[in-house]
MARDO-167711 format. One record per residue (C-alpha): x, y, z. Coordinates in Angstrom, 3 decimals, m for minus. Layout:
N
+----------+----------+----------+
|       px |       py |       pz |
+----------+----------+----------+
|        X |        Y |        Z |
...
+----------+----------+----------+
***
This chain:
453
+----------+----------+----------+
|       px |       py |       pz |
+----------+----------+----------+
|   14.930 |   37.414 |  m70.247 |
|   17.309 |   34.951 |  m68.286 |
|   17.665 |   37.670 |  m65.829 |
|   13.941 |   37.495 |  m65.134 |
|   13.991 |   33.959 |  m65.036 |
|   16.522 |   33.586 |  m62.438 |
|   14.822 |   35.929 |  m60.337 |
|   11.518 |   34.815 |  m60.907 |
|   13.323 |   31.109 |  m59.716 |
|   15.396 |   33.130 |  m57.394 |
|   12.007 |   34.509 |  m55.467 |
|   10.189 |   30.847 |  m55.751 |
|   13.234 |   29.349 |  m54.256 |
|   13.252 |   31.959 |  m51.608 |
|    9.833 |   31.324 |  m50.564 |
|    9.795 |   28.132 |  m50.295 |
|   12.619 |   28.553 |  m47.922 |
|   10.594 |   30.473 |  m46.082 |
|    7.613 |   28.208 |  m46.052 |
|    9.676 |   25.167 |  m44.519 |
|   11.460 |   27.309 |  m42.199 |
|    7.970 |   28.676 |  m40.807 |
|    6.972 |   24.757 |  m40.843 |
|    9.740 |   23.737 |  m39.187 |
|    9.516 |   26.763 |  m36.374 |
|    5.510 |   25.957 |  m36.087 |
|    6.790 |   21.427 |  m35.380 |
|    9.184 |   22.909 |  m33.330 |
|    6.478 |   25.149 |  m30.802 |
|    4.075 |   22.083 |  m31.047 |
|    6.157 |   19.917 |  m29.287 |
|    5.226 |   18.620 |  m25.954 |
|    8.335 |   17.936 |  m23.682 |
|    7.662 |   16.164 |  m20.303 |
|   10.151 |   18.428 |  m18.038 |
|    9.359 |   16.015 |  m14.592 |
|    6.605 |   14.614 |  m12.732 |
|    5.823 |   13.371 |   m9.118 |
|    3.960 |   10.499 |   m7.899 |
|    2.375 |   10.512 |   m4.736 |
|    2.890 |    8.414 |   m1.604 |
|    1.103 |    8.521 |    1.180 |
|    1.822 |    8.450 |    5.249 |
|    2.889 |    4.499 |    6.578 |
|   m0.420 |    4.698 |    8.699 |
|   m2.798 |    4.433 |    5.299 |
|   m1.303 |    1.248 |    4.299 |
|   m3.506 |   m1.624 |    4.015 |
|   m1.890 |   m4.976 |    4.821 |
|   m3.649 |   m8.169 |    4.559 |
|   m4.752 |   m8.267 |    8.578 |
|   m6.660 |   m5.199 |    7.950 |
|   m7.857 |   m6.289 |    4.411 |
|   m9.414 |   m9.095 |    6.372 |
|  m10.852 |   m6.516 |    8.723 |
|  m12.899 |   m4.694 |    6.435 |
|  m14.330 |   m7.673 |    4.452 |
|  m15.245 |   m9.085 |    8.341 |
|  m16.986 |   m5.984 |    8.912 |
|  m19.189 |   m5.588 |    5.853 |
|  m22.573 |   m6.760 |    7.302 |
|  m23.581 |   m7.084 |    3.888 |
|  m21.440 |   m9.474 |    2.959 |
|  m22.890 |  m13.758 |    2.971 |
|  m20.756 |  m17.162 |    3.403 |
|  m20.728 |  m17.313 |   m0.302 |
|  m19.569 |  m13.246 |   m0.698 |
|  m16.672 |  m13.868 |    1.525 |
|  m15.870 |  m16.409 |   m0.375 |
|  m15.558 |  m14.720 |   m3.415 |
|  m13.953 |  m11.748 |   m2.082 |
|  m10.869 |  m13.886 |   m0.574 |
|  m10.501 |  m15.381 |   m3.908 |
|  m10.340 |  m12.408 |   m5.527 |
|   m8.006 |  m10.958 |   m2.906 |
|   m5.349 |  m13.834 |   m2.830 |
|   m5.205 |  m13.794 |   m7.020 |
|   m5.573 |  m10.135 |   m6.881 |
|   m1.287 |   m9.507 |   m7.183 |
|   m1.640 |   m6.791 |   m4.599 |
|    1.052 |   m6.749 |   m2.056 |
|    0.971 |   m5.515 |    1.688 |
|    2.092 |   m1.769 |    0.998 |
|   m0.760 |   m0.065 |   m0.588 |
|   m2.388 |    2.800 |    0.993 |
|   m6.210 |    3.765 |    1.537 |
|   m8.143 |    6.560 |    2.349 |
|   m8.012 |    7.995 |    6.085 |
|  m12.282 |    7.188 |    6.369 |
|  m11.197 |    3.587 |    5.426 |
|   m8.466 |    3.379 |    8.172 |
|  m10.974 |    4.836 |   10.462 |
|  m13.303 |    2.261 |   10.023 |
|  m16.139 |    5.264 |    8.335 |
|  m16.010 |    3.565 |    4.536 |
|  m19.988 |    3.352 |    5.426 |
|  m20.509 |    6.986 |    6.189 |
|  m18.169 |    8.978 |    3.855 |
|  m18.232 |   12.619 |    3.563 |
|  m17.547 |   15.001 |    0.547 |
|  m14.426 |   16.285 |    2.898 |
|  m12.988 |   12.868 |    3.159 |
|  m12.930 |   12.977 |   m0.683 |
|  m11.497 |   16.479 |   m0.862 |
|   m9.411 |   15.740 |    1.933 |
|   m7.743 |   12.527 |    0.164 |
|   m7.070 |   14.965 |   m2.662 |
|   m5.692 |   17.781 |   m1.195 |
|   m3.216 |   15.530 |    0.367 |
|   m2.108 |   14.072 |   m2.287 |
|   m1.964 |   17.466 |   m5.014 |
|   m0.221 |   19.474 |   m2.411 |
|    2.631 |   17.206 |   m1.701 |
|    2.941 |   16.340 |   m5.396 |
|    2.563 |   20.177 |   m6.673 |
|    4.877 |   21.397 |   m4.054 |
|    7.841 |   18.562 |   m4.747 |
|    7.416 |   18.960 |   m8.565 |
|    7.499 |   23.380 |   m8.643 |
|   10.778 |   22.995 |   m5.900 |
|   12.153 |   20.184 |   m8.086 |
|   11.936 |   21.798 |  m11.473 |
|   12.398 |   25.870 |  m10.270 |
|    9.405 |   26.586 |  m12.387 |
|    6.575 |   28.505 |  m10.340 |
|    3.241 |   28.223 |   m9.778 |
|    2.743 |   31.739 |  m11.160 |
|    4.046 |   30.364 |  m14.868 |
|    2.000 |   27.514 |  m15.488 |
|   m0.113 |   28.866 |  m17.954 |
|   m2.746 |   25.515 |  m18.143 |
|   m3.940 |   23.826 |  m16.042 |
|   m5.786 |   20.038 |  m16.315 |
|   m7.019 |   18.040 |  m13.321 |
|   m8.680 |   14.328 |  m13.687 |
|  m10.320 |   13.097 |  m11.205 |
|  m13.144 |   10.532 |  m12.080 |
|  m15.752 |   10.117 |   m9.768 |
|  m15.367 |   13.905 |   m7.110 |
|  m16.829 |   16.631 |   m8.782 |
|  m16.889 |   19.215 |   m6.332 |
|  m17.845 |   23.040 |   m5.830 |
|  m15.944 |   25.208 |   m6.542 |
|  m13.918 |   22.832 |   m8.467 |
|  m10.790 |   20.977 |   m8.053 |
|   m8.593 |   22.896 |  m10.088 |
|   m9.685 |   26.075 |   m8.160 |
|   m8.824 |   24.604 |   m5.463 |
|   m5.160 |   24.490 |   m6.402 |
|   m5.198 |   28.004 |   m8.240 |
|   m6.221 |   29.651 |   m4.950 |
|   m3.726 |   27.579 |   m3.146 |
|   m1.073 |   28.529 |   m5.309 |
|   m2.257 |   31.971 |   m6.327 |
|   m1.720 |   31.149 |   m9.924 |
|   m2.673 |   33.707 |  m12.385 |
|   m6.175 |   35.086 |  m13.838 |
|   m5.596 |   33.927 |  m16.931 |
|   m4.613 |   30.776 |  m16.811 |
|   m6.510 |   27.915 |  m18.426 |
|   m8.191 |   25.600 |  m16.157 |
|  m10.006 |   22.194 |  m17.139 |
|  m11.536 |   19.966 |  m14.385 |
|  m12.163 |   16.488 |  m16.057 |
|  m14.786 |   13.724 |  m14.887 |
|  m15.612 |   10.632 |  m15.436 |
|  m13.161 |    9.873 |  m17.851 |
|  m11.885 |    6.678 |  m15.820 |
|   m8.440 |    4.860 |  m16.326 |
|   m7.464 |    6.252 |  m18.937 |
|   m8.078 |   10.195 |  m18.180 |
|   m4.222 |   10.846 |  m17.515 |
|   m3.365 |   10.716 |  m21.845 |
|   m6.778 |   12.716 |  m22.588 |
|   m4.901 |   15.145 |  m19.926 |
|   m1.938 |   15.212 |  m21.916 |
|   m4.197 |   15.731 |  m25.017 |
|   m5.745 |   18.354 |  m24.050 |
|   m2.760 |   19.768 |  m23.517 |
|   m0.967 |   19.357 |  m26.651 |
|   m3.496 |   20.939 |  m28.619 |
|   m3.450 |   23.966 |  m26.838 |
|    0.511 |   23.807 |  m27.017 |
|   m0.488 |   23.893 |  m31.201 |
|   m2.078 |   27.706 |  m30.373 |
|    0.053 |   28.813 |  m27.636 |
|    3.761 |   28.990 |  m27.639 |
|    6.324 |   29.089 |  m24.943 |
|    3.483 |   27.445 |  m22.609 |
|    3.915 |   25.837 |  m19.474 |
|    1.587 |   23.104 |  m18.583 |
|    0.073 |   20.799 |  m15.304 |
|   m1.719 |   18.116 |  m15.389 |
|   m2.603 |   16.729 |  m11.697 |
|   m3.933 |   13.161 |  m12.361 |
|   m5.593 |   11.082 |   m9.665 |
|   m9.019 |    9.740 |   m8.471 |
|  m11.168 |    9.543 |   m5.425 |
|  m11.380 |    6.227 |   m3.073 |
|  m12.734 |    7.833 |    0.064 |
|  m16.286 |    8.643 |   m0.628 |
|  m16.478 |    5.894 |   m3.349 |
|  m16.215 |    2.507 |   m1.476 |
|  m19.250 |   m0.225 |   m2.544 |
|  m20.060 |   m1.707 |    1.239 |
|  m22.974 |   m3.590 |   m0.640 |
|  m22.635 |   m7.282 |   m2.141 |
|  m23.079 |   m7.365 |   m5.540 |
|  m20.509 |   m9.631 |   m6.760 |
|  m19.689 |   m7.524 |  m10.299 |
|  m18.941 |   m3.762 |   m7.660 |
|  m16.884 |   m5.696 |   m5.007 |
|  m13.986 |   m6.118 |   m7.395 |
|  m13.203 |   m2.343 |   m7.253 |
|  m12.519 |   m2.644 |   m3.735 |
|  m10.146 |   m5.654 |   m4.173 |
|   m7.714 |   m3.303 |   m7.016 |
|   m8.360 |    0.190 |   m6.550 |
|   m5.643 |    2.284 |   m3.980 |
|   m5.066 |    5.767 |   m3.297 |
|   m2.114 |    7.645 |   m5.114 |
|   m1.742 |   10.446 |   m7.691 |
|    1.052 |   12.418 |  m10.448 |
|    1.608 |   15.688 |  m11.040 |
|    3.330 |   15.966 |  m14.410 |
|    4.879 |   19.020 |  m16.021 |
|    4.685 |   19.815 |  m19.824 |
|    5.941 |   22.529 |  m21.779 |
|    6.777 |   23.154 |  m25.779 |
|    9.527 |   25.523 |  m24.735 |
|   12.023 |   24.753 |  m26.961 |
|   14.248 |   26.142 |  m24.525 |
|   13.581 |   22.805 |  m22.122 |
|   14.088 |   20.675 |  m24.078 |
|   17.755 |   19.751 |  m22.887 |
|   16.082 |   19.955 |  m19.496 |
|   12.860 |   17.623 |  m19.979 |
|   13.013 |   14.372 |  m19.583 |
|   10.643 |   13.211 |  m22.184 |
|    9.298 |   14.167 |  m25.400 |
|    5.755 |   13.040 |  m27.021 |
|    6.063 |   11.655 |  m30.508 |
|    2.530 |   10.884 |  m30.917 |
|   m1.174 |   10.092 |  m29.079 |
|   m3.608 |    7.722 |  m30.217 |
|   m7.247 |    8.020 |  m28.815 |
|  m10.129 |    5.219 |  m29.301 |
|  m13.472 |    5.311 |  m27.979 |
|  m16.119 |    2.643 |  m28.430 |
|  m18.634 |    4.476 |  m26.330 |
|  m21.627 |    4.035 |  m29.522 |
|  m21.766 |    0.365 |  m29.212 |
|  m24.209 |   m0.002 |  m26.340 |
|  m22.215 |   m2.838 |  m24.711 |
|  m18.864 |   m1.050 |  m24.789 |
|  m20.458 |    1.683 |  m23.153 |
|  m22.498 |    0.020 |  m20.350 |
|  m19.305 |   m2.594 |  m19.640 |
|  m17.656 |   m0.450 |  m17.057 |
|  m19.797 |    2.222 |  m14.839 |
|  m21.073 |    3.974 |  m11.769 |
|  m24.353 |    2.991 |  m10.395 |
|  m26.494 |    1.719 |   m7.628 |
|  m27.438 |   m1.981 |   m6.733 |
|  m30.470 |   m3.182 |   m6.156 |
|  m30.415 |   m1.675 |   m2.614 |
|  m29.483 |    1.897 |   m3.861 |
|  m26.053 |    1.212 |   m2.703 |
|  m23.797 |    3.285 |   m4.573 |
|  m20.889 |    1.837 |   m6.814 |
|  m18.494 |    1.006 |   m9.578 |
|  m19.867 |   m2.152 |  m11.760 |
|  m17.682 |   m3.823 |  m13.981 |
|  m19.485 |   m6.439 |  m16.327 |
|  m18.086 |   m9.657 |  m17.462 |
|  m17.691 |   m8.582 |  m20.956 |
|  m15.421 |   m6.066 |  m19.550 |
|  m12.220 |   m8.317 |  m21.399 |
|  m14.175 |   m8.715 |  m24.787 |
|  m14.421 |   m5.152 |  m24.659 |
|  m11.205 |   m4.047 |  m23.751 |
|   m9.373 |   m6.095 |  m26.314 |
|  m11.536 |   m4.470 |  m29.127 |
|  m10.519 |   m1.141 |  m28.067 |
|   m6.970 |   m2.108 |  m27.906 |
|   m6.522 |   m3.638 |  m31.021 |
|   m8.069 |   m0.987 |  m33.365 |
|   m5.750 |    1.387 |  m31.275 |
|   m2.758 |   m0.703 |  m31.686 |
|   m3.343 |   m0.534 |  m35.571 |
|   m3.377 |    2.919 |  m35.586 |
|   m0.611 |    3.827 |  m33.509 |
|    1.492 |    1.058 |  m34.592 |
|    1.665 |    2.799 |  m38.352 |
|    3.264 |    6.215 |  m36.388 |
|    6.276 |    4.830 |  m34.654 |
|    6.877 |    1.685 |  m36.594 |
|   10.026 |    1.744 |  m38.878 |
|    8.932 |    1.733 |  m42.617 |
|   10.261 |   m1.635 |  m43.364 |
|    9.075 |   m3.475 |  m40.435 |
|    5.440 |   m1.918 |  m41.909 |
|    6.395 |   m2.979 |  m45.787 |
|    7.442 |   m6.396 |  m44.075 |
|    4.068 |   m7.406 |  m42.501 |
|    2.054 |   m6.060 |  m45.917 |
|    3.853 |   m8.307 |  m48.017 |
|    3.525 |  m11.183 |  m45.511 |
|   m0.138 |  m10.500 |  m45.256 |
|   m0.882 |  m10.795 |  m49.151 |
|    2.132 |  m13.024 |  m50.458 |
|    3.069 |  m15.579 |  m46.881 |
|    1.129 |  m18.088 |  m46.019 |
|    0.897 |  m17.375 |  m42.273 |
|   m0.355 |  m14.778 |  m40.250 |
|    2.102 |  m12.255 |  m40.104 |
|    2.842 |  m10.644 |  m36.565 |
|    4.190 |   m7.056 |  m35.992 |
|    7.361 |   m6.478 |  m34.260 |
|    6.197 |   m3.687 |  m32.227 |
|    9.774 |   m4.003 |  m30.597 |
|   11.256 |   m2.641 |  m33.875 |
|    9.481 |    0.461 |  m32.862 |
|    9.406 |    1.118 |  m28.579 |
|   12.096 |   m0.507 |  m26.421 |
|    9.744 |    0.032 |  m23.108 |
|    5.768 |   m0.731 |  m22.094 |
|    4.003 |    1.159 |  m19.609 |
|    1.203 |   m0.752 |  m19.483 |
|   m1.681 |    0.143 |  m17.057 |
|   m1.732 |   m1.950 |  m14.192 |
|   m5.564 |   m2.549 |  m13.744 |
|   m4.765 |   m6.062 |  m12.582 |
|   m3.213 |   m8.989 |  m13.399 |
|   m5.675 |  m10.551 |  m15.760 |
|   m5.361 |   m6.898 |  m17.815 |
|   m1.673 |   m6.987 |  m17.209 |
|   m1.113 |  m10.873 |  m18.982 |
|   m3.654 |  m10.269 |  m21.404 |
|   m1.903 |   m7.227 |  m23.049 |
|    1.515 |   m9.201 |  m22.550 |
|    0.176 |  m11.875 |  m24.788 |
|   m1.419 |   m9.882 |  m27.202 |
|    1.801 |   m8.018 |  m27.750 |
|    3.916 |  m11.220 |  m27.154 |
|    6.039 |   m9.672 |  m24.532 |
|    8.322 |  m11.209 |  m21.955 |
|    8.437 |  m11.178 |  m18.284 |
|   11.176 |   m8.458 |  m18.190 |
|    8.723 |   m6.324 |  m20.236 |
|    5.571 |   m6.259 |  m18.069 |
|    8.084 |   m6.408 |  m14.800 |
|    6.980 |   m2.785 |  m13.974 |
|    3.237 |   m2.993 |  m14.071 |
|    3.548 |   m6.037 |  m11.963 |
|    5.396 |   m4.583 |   m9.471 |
|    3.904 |   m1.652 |   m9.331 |
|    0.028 |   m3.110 |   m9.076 |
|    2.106 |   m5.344 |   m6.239 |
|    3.290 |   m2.027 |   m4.194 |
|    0.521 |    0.481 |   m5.064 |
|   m2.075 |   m1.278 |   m6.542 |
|   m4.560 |    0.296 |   m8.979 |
|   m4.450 |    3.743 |   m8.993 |
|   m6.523 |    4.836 |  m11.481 |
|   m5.014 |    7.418 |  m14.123 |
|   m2.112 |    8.002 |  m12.177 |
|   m1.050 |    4.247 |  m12.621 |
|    1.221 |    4.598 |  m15.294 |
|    3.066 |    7.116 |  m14.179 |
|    4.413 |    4.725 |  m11.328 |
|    5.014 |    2.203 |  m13.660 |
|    7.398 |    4.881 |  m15.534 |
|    8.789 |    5.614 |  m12.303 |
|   10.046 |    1.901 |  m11.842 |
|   11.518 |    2.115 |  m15.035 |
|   13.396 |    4.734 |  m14.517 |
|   14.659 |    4.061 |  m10.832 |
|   15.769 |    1.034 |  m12.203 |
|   17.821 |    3.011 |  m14.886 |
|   15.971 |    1.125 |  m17.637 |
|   15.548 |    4.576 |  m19.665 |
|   18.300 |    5.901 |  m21.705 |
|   18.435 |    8.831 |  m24.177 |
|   16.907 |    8.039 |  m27.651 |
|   14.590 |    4.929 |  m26.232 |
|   11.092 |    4.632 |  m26.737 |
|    8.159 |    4.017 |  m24.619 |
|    4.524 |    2.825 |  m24.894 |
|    1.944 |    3.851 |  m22.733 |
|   m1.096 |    1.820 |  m23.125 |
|   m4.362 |    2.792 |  m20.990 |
|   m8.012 |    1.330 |  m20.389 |
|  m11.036 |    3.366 |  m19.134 |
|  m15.073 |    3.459 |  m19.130 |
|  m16.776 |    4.836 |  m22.072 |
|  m15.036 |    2.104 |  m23.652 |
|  m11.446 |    3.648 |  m24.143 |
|   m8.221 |    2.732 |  m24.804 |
|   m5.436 |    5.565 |  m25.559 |
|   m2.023 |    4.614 |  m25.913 |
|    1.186 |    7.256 |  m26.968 |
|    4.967 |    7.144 |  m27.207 |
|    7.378 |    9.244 |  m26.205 |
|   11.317 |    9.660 |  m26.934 |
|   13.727 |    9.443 |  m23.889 |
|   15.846 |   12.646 |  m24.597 |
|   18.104 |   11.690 |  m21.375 |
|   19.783 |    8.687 |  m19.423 |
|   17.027 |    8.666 |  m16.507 |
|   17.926 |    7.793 |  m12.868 |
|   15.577 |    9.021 |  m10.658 |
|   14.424 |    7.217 |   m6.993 |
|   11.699 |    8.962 |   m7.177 |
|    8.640 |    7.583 |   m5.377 |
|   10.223 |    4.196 |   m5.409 |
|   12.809 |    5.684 |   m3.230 |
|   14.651 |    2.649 |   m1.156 |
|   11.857 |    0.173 |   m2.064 |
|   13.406 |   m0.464 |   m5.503 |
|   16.372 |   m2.297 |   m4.662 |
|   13.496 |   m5.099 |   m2.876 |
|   11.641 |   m5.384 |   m6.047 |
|   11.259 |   m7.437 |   m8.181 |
|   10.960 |   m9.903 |   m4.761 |
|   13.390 |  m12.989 |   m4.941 |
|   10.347 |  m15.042 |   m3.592 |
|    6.815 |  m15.137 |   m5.211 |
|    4.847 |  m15.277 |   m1.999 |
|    2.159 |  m14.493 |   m1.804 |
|    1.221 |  m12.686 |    1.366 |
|   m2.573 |  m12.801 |    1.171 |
|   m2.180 |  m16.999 |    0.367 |
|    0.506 |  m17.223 |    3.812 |
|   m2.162 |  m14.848 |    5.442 |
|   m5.499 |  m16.883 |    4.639 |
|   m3.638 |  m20.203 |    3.521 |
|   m6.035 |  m22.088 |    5.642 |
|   m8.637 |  m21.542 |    3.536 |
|   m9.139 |  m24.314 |    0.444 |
|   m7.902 |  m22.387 |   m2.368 |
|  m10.179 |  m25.059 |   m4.866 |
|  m13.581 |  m24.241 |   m3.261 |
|  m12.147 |  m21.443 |   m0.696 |
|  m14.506 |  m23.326 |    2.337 |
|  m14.615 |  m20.689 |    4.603 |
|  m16.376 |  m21.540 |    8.327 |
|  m19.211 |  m20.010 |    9.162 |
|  m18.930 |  m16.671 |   11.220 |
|  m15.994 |  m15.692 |    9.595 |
|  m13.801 |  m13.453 |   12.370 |
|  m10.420 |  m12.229 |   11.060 |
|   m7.963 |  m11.313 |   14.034 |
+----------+----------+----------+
***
């Protein structure tokens, strides 16, 4: 009879065994390990520099005394710097009369020298990539944008392909989503997610005050990121995501309508952006932050604010610090940029990167964080075992924010390249106010007949 028993035990004990072992093997092939990614920089002659910023607000025709007004103001508080780059019907003076090839054009450029860098960078080919994910907001062309890059790169017939619109700011970490839960079906997978948006056939040239702001933010740029759940990478990626929070407001009716493409009342095609755009947004990000704050939190910094909450007689405030040592935060402009700072009650040093990079490439859409984590890590700010916080905004209303685990010291130039070592700038001029610092900067009294040299 104890003979049974001890194998009957024997047999439980076994299978158990067995059960955490397949557990642990099925954690292991969900993981998502960033192996590398490449930002995009465009050619010196598509930079925009405050003489020809001037330019194109002088030529607008659409544009009143009170308009221009408005726009400089926005302009000189907008923290862009002189280095960001535009589309090539922009430069050429045709932002009135875009075509759909000057929007396929502007991506083309930018997924081929991305793709090309990141497959000769990593020795991973085209042919492997078994999914592929492509954001781009507002070009949704025919045959698609991810075809495009599958015939470039004659990438297999069965891959996965997934062309995503309208998704906004925030489409890069649905990218990454989308991907992980296919990683949960698929193993040994090899992933790219090309994350950008189009500038070239979406300029407002109209002059309603709440679809000029896009102009005064938005830039042209892009990231091509490779993911795997090889656990054979892993000593090889860079990254690895520990978790992904997503929050949509999109069925409250003003959440939804705060931040979207339409026309004005002149049919003029645009982006509007209401003015409870900042109401909105901070709604989104705080029921995300309580929600991803319980994943990556240490247990007593959670048991710590519970007990403050029902027993102190304060407040209590998280220490989301106890959990992340870095914030990507998306750089949609500096009112978004301060906002989140405070709400988190970061430092200078902590924000530093989204600054600087809304100051060299401005607002790139989806693809902004991914130079913000680029400035990070050519300023060897990333060592193995840290943790960082990306935190994005997009229409709908969205906010999605993850974390992943440094799993190396990172060093890379990267797109930064020589540029880091000037940044951040010893002086905090501001080359718009030098440029325009005639103007009254209390009532910005600008002469009539406005010409801009």
């Amino acid at each position: 009879m104890e003979l049974v028993i001890f194998a009957l035990c024997t047999i439980c004990l076994l299978y158990c065994l067995n059960q955490f072992y397949k557990l642990y093997l099925q954690k292991r092939d969900q993981s998502c390990y960033l192996v590398d990614y490449e930002c995009h920089k465009p050619s010196d002659e598509r930079k925009i520099d405050t003489k020809f910023c001037g330019s194109i607000i002088a030529r607008n025709k659409n544009l009143g005394h009170e308009d221009y007004k408005f726009l400089l103001r926005i302009i000189v508080n907008s923290g862009i710097g002189e280095q960001t780059y535009g589309p090539r019907n922009i430069i050429e003076r045709r932002e009135n009369s875009p075509t759909l090839q000057d929007g396929i054009l502007e991506m083309e450029e930018f997924f081929v020298e991305t793709l090309d860098r990141l497959f000769r960078k990593t020795g991973v080919s085209p042919q492997e990539i078994d999914v592929l994910v492509v954001n781009v907001s507002l070009l949704s062309s025919t045959p698609s944008l991810t075809s495009g890059i599958i015939n470039r790169y004659k990438m297999r017939g069965d891959i996965k392909s997934f062309n995503l619109t309208g998704m906004g700011c925030s489409a890069s970490l649905i990218s990454i989503n989308l991907v992980q839960n296919i990683f949960k079906s698929k193993k040994n997978a090899f992933a790219v997610v090309v994350s950008s948006e189009s500038i070239a056939p979406n300029w407002y040239s109209g002059n309603d005050k709440s679809m000029i702001l896009t102009n005064c933010l938005f830039r042209s740029g892009g990231c091509s990121i490779l993911l795997t759940n090889n656990p054979d990478f892993k000593n090889r990626a860079k990254m690895m995501l520990k978790c992904l929070v997503r929050t949509h407001l999109g069925s409250s009716d003003e959440a939804h309508n705060c931040c979207m493409q339409t026309e004005d009342n002149q049919g003029r095609l645009g982006v509007y952006l209401g003015k409870n755009l900042p109401k909105t947004a901070t709604r989104a990000f705080t029921k995300n932050v309580a929600e991803i704050a319980t994943k990556f939190l240490p247990f007593k910094e959670l048991v710590r604010y519970i007990v403050l909450k029902y027993v102190g007689k304060k407040v209590p405030i998280l220490d989301l610090k106890a959990g992340v040592d870095h914030f990507c935060l998306h750089p949609g402009g500096t009112a978004v940029i301060e906002e989140v700072r405070k709400n988190l009650g970061l430092g200078e040093y902590d924000v530093e990167p989204s600054r600087m990079t809304l100051h060299r490439f401005g607002n790139t859409s989806s693809s902004s964080l991914w130079y913000v984590l680029g400035y990070m890590e050519a300023k060897k700010r990333l060592k193995k075992g840290d943790k960082v916080w990306m935190i994005t905004f997009g229409s709908g209303f969205k906010c999605n924010s993850c974390v992943w685990e440094v799993l190396k010291d990172l060093e890379d130039g990267n797109v930064w390249g020589d540029d880091i070592d000037r940044y951040p700038p010893k002086t905090t001029a501001n080359p718009y106010l030098e440029k325009y610092g005639w103007i009254n900067q209390d009532t910005l009294e600008v002469p009539e007949g406005l010409v801009f040299d």
